[in-house]
MOPAC internal coordinates of N, CA, C and O (Angstrom, degrees):
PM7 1SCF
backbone

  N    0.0000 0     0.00 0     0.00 0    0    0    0
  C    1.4469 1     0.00 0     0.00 0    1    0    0
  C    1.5198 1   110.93 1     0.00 0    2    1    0
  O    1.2310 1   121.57 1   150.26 1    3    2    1
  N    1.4430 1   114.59 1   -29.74 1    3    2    1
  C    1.6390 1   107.64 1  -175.55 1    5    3    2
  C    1.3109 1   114.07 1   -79.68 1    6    5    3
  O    1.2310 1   120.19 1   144.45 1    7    6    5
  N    1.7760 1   117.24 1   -35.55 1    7    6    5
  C    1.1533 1   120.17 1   167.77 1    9    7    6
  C    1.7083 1   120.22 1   -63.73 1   10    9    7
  O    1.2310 1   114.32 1   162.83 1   11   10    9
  N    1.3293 1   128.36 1   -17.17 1   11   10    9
  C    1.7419 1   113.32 1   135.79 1   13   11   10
  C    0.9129 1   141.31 1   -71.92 1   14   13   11
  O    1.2310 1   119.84 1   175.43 1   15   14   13
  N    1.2558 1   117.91 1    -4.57 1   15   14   13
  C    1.4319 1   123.49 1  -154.68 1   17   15   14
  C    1.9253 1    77.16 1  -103.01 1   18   17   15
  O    1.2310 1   123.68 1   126.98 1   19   18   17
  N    1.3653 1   110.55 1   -53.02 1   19   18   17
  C    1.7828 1   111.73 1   177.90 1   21   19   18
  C    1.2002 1   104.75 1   -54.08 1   22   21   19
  O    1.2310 1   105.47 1   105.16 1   23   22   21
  N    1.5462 1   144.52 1   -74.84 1   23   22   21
  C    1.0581 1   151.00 1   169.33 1   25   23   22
  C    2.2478 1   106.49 1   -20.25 1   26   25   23
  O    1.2310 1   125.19 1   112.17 1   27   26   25
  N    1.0928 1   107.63 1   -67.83 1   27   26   25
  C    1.6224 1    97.58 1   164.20 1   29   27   26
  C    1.2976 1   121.57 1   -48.42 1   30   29   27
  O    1.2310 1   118.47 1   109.24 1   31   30   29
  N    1.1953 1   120.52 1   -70.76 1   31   30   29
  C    1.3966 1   133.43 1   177.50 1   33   31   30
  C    1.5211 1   108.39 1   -17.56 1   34   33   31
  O    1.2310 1   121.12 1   113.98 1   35   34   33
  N    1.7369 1   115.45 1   -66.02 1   35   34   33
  C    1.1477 1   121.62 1  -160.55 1   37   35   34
  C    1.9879 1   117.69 1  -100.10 1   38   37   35
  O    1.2310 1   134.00 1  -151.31 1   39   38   37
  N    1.4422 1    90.53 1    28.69 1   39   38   37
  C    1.6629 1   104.52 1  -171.18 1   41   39   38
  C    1.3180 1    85.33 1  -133.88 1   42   41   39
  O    1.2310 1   107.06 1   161.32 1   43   42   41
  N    1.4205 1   141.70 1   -18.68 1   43   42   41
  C    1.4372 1   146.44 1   120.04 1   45   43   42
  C    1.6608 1   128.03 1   -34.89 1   46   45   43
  O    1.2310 1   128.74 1   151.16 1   47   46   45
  N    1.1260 1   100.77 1   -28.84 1   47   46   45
  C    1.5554 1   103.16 1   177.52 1   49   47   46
  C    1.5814 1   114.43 1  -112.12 1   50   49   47
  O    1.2310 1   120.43 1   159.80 1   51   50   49
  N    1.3920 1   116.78 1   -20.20 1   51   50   49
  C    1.4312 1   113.67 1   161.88 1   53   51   50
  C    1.0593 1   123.14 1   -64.30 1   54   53   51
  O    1.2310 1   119.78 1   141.19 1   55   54   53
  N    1.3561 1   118.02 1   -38.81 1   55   54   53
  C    1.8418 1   140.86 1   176.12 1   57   55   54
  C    1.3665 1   104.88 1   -43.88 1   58   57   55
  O    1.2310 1   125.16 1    92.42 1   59   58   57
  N    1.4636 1   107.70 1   -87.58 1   59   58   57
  C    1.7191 1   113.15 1   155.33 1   61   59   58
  C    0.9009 1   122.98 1   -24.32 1   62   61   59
  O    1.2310 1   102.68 1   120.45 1   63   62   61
  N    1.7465 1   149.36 1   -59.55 1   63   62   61
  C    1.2603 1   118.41 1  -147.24 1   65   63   62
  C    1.7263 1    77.68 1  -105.91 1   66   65   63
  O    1.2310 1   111.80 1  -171.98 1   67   66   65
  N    1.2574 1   133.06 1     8.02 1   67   66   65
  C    1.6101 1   107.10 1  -175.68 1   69   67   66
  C    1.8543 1    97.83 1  -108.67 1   70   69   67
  O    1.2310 1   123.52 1   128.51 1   71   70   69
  N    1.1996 1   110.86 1   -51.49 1   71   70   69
  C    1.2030 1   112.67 1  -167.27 1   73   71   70
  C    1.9680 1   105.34 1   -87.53 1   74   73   71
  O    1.2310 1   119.59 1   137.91 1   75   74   73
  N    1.7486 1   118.39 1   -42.09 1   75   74   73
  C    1.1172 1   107.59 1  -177.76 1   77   75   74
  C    1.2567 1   117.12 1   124.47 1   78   77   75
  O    1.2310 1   125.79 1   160.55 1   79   78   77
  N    1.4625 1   106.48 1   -19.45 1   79   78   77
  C    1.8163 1   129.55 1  -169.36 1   81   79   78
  C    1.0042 1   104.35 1   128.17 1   82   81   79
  O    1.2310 1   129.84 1     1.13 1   83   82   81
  N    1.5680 1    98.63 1  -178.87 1   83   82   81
  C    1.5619 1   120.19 1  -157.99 1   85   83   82
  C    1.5490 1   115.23 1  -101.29 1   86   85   83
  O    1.2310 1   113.50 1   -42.39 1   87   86   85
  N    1.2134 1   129.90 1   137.61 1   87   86   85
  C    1.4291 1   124.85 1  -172.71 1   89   87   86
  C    1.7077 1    96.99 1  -129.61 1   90   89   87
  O    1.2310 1   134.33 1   -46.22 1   91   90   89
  N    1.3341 1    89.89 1   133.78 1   91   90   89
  C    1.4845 1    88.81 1  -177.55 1   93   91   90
  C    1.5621 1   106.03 1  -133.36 1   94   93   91
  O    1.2310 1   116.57 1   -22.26 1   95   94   93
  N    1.2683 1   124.12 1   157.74 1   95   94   93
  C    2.1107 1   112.38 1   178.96 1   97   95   94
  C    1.5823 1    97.12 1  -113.97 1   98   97   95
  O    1.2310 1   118.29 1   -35.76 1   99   98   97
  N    1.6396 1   120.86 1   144.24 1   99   98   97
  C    0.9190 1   110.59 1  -174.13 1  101   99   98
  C    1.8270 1    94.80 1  -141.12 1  102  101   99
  O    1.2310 1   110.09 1   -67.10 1  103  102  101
  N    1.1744 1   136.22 1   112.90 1  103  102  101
  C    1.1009 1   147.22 1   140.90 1  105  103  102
  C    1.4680 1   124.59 1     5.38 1  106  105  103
  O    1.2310 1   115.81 1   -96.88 1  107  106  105
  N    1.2519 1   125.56 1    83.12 1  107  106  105
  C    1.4206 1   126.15 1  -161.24 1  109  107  106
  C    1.6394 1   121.08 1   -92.99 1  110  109  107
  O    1.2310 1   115.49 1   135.94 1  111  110  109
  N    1.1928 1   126.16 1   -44.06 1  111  110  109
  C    1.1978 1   161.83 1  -142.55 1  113  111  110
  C    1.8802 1   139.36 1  -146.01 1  114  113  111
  O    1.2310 1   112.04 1  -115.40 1  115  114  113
  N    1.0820 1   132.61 1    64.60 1  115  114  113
  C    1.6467 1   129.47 1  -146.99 1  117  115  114
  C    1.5142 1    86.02 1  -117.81 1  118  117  115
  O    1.2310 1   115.31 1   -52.16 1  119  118  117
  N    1.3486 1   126.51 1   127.84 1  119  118  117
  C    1.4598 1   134.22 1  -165.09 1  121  119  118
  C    1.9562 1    77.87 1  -146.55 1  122  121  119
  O    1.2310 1   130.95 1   -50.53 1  123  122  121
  N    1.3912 1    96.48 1   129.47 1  123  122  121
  C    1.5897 1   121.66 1   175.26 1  125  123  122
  C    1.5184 1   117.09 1  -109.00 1  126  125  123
  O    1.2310 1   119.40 1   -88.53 1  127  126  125
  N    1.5710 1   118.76 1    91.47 1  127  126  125
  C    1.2751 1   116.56 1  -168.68 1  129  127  126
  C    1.4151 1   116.48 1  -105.88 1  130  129  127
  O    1.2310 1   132.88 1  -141.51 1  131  130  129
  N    1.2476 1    92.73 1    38.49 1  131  130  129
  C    2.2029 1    99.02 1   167.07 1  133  131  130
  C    1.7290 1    72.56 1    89.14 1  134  133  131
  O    1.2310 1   114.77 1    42.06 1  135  134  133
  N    1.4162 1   127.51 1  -137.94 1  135  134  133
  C    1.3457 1   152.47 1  -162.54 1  137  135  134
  C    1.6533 1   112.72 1   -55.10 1  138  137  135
  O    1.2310 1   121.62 1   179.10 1  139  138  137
  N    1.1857 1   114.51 1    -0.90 1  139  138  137
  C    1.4877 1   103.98 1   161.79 1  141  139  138
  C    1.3522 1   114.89 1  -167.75 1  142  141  139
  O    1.2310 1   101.03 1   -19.63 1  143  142  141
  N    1.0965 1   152.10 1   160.37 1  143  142  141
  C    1.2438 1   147.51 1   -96.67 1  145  143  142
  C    1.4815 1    92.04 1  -163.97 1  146  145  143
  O    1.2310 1   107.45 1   -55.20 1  147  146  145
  N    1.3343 1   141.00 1   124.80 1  147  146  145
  C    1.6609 1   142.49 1   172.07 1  149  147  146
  C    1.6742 1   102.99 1   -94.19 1  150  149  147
  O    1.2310 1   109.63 1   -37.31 1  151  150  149
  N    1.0706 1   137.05 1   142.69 1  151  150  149
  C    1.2658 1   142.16 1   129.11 1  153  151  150
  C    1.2047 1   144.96 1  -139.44 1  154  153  151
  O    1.2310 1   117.15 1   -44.83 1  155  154  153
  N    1.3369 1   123.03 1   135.17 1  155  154  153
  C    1.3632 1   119.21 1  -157.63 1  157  155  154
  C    1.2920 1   115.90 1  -119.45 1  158  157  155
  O    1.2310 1   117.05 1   -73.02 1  159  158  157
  N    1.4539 1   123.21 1   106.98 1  159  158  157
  C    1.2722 1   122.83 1  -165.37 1  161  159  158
  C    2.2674 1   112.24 1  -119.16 1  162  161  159
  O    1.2310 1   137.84 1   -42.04 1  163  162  161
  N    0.9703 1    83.03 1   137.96 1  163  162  161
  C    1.9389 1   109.70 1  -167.45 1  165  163  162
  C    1.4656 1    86.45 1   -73.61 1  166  165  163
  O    1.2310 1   122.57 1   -19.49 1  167  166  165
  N    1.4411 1   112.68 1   160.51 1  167  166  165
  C    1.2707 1   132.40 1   150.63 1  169  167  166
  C    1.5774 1   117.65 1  -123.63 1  170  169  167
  O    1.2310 1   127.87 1   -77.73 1  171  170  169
  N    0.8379 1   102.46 1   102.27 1  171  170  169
  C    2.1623 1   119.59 1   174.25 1  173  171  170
  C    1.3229 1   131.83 1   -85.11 1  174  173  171
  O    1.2310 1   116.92 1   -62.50 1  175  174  173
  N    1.2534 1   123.47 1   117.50 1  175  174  173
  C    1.1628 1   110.19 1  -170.49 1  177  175  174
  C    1.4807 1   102.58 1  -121.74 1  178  177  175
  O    1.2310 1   122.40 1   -10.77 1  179  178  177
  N    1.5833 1   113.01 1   169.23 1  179  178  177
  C    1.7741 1   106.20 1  -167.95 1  181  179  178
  C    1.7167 1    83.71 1  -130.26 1  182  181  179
  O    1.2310 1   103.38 1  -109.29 1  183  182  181
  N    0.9833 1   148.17 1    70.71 1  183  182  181
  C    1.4859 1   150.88 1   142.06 1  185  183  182
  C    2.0236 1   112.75 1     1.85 1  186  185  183
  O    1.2310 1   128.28 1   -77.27 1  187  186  185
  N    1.5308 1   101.65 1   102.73 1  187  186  185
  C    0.9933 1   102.34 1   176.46 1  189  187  186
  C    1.4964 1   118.75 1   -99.87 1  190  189  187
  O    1.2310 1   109.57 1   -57.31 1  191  190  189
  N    1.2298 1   137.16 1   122.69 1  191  190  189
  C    1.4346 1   132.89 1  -171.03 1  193  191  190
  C    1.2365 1   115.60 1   -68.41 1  194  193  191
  O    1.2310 1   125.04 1   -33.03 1  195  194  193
  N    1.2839 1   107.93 1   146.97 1  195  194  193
  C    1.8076 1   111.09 1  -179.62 1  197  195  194
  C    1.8908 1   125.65 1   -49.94 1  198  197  195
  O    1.2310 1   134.79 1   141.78 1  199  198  197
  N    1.7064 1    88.99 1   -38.22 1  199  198  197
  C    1.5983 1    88.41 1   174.09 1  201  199  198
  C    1.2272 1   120.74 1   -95.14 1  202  201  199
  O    1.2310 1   128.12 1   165.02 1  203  202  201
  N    1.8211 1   101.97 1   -14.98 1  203  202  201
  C    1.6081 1    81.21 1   163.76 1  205  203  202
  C    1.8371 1   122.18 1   -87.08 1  206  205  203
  O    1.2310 1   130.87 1  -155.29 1  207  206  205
  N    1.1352 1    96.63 1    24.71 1  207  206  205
  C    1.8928 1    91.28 1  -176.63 1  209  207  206
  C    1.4385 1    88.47 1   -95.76 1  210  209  207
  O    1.2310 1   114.44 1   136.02 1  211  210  209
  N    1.5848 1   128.13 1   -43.98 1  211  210  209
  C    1.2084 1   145.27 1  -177.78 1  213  211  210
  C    1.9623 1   107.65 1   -26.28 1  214  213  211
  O    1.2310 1   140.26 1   111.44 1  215  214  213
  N    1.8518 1    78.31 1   -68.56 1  215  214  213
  C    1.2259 1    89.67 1  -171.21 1  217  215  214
  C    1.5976 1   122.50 1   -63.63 1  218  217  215
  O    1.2310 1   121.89 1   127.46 1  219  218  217
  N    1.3145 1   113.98 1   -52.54 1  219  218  217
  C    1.4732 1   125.54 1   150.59 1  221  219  218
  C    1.7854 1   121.85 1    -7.87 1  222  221  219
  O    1.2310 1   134.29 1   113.07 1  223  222  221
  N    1.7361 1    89.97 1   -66.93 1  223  222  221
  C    1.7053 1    95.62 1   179.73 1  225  223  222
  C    1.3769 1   106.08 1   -64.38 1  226  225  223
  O    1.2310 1   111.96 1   135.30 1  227  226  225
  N    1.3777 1   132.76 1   -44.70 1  227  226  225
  C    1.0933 1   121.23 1  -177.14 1  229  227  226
  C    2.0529 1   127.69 1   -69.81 1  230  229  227
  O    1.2310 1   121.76 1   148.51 1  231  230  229
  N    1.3941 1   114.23 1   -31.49 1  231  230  229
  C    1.2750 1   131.50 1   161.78 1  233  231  230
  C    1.6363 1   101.02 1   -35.25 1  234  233  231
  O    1.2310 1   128.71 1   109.61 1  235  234  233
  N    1.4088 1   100.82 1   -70.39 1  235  234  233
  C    1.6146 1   126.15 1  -168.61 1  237  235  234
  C    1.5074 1    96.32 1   -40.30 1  238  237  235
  O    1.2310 1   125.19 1   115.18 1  239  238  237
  N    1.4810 1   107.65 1   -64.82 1  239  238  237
  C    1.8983 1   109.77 1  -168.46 1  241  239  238
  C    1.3253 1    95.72 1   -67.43 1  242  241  239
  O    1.2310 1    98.15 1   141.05 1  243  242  241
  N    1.1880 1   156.68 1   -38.95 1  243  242  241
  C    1.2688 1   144.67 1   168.23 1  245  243  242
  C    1.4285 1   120.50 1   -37.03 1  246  245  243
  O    1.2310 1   121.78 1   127.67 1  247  246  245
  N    1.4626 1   114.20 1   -52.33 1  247  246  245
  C    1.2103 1   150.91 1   159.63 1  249  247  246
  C    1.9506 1   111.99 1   -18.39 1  250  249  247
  O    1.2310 1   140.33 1    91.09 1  251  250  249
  N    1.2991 1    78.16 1   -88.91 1  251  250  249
  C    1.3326 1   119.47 1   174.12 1  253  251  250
  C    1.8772 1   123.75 1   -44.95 1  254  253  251
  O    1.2310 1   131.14 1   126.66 1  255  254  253
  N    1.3229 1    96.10 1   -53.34 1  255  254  253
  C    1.7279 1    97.01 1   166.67 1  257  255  254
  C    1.4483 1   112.35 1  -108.34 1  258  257  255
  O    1.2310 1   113.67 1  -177.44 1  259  258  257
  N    1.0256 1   129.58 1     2.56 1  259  258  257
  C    1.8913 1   135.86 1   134.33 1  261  259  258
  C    1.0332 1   126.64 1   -44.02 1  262  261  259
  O    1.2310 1   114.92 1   128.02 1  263  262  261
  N    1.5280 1   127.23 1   -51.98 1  263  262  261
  C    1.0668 1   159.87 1  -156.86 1  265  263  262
  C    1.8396 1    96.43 1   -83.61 1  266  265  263
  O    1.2310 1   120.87 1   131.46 1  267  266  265
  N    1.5264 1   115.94 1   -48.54 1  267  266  265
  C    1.1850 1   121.56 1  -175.84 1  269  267  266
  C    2.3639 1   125.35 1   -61.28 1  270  269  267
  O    1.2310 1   136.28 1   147.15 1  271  270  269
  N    1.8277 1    86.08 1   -32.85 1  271  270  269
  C    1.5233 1    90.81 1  -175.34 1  273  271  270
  C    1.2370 1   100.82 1   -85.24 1  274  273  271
  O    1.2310 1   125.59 1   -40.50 1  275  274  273
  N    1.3627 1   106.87 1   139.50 1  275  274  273
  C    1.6651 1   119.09 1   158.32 1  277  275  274
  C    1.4188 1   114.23 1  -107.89 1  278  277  275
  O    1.2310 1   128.32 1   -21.87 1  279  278  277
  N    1.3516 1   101.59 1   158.13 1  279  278  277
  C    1.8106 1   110.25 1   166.92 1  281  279  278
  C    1.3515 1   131.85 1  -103.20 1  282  281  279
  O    1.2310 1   125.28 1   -38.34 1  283  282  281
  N    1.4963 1   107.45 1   141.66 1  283  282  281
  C    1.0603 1   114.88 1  -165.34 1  285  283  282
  C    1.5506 1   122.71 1   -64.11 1  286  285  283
  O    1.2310 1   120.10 1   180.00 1  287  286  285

């Protein structure tokens, strides 16, 4: 479980510091006019901050090779 929870975390923080956040299109509007079809679709974006991608990637690798040791 920690190694997904790391694995999210830090595919969360690459996103952010590479792209900036997440943009997603979402379908707003579908108007049916006999022979052709209207739709009007938004573009959204969710703005990820620089230190929090920072922090994210680093949580994640914590995560991630934590997650790996066991005890004896």
């Amino acid at each position: 479980m920690k190694r997904m929870v790391g694995i999210a975390l830090i595919a969360v923080g690459v996103i952010g510091i590479v792209w900036g956040g997440i943009t997603y299109v979402k379908d707003r509007d579908t108007v049916d006019l006999g022979l052709a079809e209207v739709t009007v679709t938004e573009h959204d974006s969710v703005p990820i901050p620089p230190i929090a991608s920072a922090i994210a990637l680093i949580a994640g690798s914590v995560l991630l090779f934590t997650g790996r040791r066991q005890t004896a």
